[in-house]
N, C-alpha and C positions, 0 to 999 in steps of 0.2 A: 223569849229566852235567847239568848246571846251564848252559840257554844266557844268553850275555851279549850284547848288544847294543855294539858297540866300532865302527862306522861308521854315521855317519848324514848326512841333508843334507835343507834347505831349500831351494828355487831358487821363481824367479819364474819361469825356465824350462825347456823341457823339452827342454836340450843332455843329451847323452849323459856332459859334462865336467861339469856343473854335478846332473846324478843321479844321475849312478854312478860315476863317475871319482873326484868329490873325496872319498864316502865311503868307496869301494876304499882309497884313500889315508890316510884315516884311522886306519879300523881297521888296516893295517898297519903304521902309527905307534901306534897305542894296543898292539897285540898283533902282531908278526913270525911270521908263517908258517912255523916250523919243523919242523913237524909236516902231521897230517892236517887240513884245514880244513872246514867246513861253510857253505858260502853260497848266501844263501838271496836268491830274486829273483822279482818276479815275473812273470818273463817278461819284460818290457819291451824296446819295441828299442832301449833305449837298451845295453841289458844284452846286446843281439847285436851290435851295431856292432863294427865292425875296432879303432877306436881302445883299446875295452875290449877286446874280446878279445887284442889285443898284449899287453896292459899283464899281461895275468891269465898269459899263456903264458910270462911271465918268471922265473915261482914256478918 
């Protein structure tokens, strides 16, 4: 398997929408979730907040 990079983000800040949310968003515009997915994080609490985690339990 050959990993691809298909979400990413720049921010001035360090909202939970502005680094994680709008790359989420990306990559599933670049590549739809049909399958098995692998994401990768690093930890961050932007990456545990309610806002993402809703968004991710929608899969």
């Amino acid at each position: 398997m050959i990993a691809k990079i298909i979400g990413w983000a720049l921010s001035t800040d360090m909202s939970a929408e502005s680094t994680t949310i709008a790359p989420w968003r990306m990559a599933i515009k670049n590549r739809p979730a049909t399958e098995s997915l692998v994401f990768h994080s690093d930890k961050s609490i932007q990456n545990a907040c309610k806002d993402f985690a809703d968004l991710v339990a929608i899969l």
